[in-house]
N, C-alpha and C positions, 0 to 999 in steps of 0.2 A: 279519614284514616281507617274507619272502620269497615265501610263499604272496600277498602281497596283487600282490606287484610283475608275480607270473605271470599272476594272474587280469587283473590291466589289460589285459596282453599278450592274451592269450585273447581276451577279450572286442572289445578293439578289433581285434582282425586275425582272427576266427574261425577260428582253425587248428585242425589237429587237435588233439586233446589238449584242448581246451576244455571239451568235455563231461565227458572222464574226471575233470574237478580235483576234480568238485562229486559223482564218484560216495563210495560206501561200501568198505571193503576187502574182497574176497571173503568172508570168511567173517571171525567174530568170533575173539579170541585161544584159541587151543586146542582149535577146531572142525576144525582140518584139519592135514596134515603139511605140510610145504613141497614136496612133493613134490606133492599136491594141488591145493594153491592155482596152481601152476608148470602142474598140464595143463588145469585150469579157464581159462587165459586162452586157449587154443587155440582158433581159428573167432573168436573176441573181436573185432565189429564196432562201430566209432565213428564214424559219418560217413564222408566217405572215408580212416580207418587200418580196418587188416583184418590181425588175425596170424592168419598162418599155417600156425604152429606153435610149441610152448613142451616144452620136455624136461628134466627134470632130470636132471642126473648127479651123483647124491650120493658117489661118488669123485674128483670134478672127468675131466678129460681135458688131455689135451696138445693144444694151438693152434699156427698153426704161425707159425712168425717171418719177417718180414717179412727185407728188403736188410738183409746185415750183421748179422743178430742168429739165435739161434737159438732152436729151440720153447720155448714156455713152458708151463710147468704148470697150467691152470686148478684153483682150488680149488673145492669143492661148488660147485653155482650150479645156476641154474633160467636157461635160454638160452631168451629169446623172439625169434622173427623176425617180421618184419611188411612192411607195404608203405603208403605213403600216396597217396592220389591215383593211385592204378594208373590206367590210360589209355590209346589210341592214339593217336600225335601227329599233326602236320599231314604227315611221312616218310612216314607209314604204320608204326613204329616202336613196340610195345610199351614206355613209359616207367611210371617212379613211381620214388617214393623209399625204399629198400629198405634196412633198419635190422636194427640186431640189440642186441637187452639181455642182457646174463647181469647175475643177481640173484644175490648169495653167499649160501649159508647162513648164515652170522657176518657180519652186516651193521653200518658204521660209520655208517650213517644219512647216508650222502654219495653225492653225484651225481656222475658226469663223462661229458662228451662226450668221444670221443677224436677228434681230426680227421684229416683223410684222406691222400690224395698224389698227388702227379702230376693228372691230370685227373679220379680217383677214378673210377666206373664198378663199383668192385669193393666190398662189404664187408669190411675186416678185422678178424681176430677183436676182439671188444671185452673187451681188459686191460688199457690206458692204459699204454703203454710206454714213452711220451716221457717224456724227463728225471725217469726213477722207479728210477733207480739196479739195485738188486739186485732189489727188489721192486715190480711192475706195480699200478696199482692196484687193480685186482680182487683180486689177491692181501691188498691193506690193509682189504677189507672196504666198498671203493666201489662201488655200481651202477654199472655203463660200458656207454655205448651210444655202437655204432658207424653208418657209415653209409655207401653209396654214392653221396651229391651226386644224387640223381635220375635215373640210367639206367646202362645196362650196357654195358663194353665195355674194352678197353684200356687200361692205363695214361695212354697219350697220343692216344687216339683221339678227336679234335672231331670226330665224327659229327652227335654229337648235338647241337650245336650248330644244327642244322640246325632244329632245335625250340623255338620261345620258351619256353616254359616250362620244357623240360629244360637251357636256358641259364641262367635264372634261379634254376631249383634248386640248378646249380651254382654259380653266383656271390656265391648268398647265402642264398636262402630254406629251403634243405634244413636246414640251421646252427636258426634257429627255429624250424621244423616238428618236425621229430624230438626236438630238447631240449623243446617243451610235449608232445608224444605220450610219450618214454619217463621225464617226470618222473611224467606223471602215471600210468603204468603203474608204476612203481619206487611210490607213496604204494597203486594199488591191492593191489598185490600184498602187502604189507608191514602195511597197515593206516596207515601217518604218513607224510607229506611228509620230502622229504631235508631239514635242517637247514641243508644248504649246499650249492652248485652251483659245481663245478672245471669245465676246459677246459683239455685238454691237446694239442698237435700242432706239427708240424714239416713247414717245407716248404708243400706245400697246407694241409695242417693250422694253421701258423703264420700263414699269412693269415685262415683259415678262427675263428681267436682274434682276429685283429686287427678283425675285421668283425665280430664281434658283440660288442667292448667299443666299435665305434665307431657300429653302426646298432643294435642289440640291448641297449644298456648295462643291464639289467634284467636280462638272462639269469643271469649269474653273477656269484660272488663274489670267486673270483682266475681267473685265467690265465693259462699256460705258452705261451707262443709260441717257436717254435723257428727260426729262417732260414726267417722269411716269405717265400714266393712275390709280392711286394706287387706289382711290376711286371716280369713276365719276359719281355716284347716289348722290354724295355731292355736289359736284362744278360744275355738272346739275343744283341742286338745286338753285347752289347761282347764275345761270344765269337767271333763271325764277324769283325768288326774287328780282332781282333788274330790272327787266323788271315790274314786278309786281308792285316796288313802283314806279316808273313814269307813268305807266298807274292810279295810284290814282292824279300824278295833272293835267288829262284831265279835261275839264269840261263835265258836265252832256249831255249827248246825242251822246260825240263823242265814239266810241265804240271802237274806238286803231287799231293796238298795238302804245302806244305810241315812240316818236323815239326824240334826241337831234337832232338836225337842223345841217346843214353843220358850220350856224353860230359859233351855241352852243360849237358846236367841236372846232373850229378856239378858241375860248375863253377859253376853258380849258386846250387846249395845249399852248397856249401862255403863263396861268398860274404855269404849272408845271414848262415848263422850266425858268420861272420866279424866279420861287421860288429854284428849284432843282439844272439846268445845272450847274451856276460855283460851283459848290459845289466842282467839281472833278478840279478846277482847271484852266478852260476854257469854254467858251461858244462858243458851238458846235451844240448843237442842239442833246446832245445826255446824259443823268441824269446816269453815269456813278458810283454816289456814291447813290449806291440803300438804304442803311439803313439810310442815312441822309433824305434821302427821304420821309422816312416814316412819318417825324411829318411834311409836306405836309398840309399847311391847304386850305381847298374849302370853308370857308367862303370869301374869298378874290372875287372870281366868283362872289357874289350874288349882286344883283342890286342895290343899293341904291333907297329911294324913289323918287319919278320923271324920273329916268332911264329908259332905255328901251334896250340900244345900245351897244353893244361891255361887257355886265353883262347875268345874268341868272337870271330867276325868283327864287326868296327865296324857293318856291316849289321845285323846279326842282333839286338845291342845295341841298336841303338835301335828295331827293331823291337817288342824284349821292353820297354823304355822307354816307348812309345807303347799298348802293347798294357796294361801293368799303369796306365796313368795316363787310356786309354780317350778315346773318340771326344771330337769337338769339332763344334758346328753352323758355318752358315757364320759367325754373329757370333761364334765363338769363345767359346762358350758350352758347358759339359761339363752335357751332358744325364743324363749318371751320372756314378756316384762313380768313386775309383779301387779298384781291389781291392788288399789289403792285400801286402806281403812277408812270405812266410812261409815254412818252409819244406816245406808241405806242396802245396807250388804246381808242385813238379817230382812230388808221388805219381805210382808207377807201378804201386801193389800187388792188390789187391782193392777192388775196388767203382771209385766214378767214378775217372778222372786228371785229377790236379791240371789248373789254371788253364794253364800253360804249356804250348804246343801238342804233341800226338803225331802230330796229321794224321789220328791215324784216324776211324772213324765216332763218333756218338756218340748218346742218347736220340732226336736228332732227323734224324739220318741222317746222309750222308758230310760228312765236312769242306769247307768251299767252298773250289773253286781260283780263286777271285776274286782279280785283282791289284788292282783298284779299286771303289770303293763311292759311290755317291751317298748322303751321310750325310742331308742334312736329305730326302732325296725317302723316304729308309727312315721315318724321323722323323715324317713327314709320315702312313704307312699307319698307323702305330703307335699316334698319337694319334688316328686316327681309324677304330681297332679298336674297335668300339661292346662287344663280350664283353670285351675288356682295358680300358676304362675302368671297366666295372662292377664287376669284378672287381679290382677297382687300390684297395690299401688304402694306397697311400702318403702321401696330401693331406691325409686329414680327421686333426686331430689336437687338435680341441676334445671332449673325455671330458669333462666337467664332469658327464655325469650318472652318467657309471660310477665314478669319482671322490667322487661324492657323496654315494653309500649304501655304501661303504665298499671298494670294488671293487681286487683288489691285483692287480699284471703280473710276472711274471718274464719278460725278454727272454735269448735266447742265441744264439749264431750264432758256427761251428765258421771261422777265421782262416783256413781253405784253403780254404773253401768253391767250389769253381771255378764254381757257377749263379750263384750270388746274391751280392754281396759283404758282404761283413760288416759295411761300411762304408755300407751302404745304412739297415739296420737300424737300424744307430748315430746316423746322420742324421737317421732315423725321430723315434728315441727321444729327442735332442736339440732335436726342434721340437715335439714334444708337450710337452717338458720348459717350453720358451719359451710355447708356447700353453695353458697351464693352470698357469704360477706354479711357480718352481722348488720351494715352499715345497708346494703339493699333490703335485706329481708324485714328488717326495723319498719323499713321505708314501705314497708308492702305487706307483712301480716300478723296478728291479732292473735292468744290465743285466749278461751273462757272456759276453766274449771266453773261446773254448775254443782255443787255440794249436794247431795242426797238422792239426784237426780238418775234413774234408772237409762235404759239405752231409749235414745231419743226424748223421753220425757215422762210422767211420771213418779213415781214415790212422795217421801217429804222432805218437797225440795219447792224451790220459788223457781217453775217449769217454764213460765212466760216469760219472754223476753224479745227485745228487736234487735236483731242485728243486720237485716236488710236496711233499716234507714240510715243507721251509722257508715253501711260500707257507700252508699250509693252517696254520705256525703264523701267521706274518703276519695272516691273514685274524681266524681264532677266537680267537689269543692277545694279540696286538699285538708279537707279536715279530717285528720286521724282520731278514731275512737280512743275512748277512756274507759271511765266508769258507765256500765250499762245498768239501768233500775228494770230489777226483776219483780215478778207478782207469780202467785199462784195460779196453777189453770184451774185447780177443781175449785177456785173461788174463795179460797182459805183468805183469810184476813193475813194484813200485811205487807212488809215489799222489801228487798235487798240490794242490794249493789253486787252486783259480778264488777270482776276486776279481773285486767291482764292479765294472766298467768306469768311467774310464780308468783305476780304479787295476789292479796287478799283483801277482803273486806273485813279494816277492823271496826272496831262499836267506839265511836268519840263523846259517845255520849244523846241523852233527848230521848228522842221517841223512837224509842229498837226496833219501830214495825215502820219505819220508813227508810228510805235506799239514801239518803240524805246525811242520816245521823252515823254513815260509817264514810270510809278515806281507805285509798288502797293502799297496801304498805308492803314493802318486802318482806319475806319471813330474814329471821336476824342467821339461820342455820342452813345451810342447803347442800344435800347432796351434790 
């Protein structure tokens, strides 16, 4: 089924990879070492793909880790790199789509694409790291190929935007191109076709899943979506808005960007989890039951009069009120969600800061010292970003055909997220849930609030988790996940339960630093 679903693709969209489906394996079983077959793809032209280069390292080597995580171990593998469609754009710009496969020696007869980040530009190494706990999967004995979205440069650099088709690469077609080029280099190499086709990523990456279960439905079998990028000209926006309304309670002559104080911070995380923590059962220092959370109230923060200490100025309060519940059109109309209470919204540690303003710079430069905003004239450019409509996987939410050959999702998305809110996601997941029958969608996807957890991973939150091995039982066994046991990545002692969304992990009781001693339960209230 899977071979037939690829070749359709191939055939009707002539992408690369089309010719290799129908080639022979290099050599027949036991003509060559793996080592062989690995330099034999080398010079390897198909149309416009062309590698490179192919190397094996039969000691594996060390990869190096991306934000937040640190090197990983590649085991044996055969590394090929390649490029498709190489080119010079309408810039004058050297473009193409530049990929990379490692082949494991102990191979589990599995595929995965790993997705990318930020505006991609870069190849990272291909282990499939997202939500793969202790072990990547390249280490599990999957093929993983990586990829640069079709050009080189920066993190966040829209250069190349400047070029339709290096726009397109990125927005969606790099996602098809390279999964029909490295499946069917992964069946040449090997002599057989993968048996099954994963997708894993976070961030770009998470959108980069959402776009080919919803334009690609054929591609794969499950996928891992991780705090999808689905519309970040929105939840840009709601980050300037709420910097914007605290720079209105400066007084006159300070010129900003304004920032909550380390105090200020101290006082609102003691708030939440005031209000929040036992919700789930125990105080821990971690707001576990997210939707009870929601009716969170911030007038509790505000100073009374003659106050000054251990409160917030009534300004400031309804500042951080407006700023966590997010802009409004002129018809009074909340063009985004609100972002959740949590208490990773004051982080001040390693990697992003929380959701709650520091005023300093940040991915996209200095903090705006705007005291006002023309919300719908912003509104207005956003919706008619021709690269953010393309690129906007938030609308389309009929899967009926990814749904139909038996296609499974795991959704997750980290409760401090400060880019994306989590509640974006959740709304996502919610109207696909409505737009394909509660009854399909049940049957096919997952979703995991991670409590404290910043965008992709990070803060103090239990960061580690697997949800590659859950879906790939899902998929092959018919085993639908449940309760997933979370740990820390910076090594912090302990472990938690993630649980379906909206239910939570309450505390029954035992040893509160095991994933064991809680049970997921509905919250009794919900929006």
């Amino acid at each position: 089924m899977m071979n037939r679903r690829f070749a359709v693709i191939a055939t009707l969209l002539g992408t690369a990879g089309a010719g290799l489906l129908a080639t022979s394996p290099l050599m027949g079983e036991g003509e060559a070492t793996l080592a062989e077959r690995c330099e034999m793809l080398a010079g390897h032209v198909d149309g416009d793909l062309r590698i490179s280069a192919a190397s094996f390292y039969p000691e594996g080597r060390e990869a190096a880790g991306g934000p937040g995580s640190p090197a990983a171990t590649m085991p044996p593998h055969c590394l090929v790199e390649g490029m498709i469609n190489e080119r010079v754009g309408a810039d004058g710009v050297t473009y193409g789509i530049g990929f990379e496969l490692a082949l494991p020696a102990q191979w589990n007869q599995r595929y995965l694409l790993q997705g990318g980040g930020g505006l991609n530009g870069r190849i990272r190494p291909p282990i499939g790291p997202v939500a793969s706990g202790d072990s990547n999967a390249l280490a599990r004995g999957f093929a993983v190929a990586s990829h640069d979205s079709g050009h080189k440069g920066g993190g966040f650099d829209a250069s190349f935007m400047a070029d339709q088709r290096a726009s397109l690469d990125f927005a969606e077609t790099a996602v098809l191109r390279v999964t029909l080029a490295t499946r069917a280099l992964t069946e040449r190499f090997y002599g057989a076709a993968p048996h099954h086709s994963y997708m894993t990523g976070c961030s770009t990456g998470g959108r980069e899943g959402m776009l080919a279960s919803q334009r690609y439905p054929e591609l794969f079998d499950g996928i891992v979506v991780g705090a999808p990028a689905m519309r970040p000209g929105y939840s840009n926006l709601a980050a300037e808005y709420g910097q914007m309304l605290l720079n209105q309670t400066l007084p006159e002559g300070d010129a900003g960007p304004a920032a909550f104080s380390p105090a200020e911070r101290s006082v609102i995380d003691r708030e939440i989890l005031r209000q929040c923590d036992g919700l789930d059962g125990r105080e821990d220092g971690m707001v576990m039951n997210v939707e009870a959370c929601r009716a969170f109230d911030p007038a509790a923060l505000q100073c009374a009069p003659g106050e000054s200490t251990d409160c917030i100025a009534p300004a400031r309060v309804e500042a951080l009120r407006g700023a966590m519940a997010g802009y409004r059109d002129a018809t009074g109309r909340a063009p985004y969600v609100p972002y959740p209470w949590d208490t990773g919204i004051t982080w001040s540690g390693p990697g992003l800061p929380g959701f709650v303003s520091t005023g300093q710079s940040g991915p996209f430069g200095p903090a705006t010292r705007a005291r006002r905003m023309d919300v719908d004239a912003r509104l207005h450019d956003i919706r008619w970003d021709a690269s953010g409509r393309l690129t906007s996987t938030a609308y389309w939410t009929n899967l009926n055909a990814y749904l139909g050959h038996g296609g499974k999702m795991l959704f997750f998305h980290g409760v401090s997220d400060p880019w994306f809110s989590a509640f974006d996601t959740w709304d996502y997941f919610q109207r696909a849930r409505a737009a394909n029958g509660p009854e399909a969608w049940d049957d096919a996807a997952r979703f995991y609030m991670v409590p404290g957890m910043g965008h992709c991973s990070g803060g103090n939150a239990f960061d580690s988790f697997d949800l590659l091995g859950p879906l790939v039982e899902w998929v092959e066994e018919g085993e639908a996940p449940g309760t997933i046991s979370a740990a820390r990545r910076n090594g912090g002692q302990g472990g938690m339960a993630l649980c379906p969304h909206p239910s939570y992990a309450y505390y029954e009781g035992g040893d509160g630093g095991i994933a064991a001693s809680y049970s997921c339960r509905m919250p009794e209230e919900m929006d």
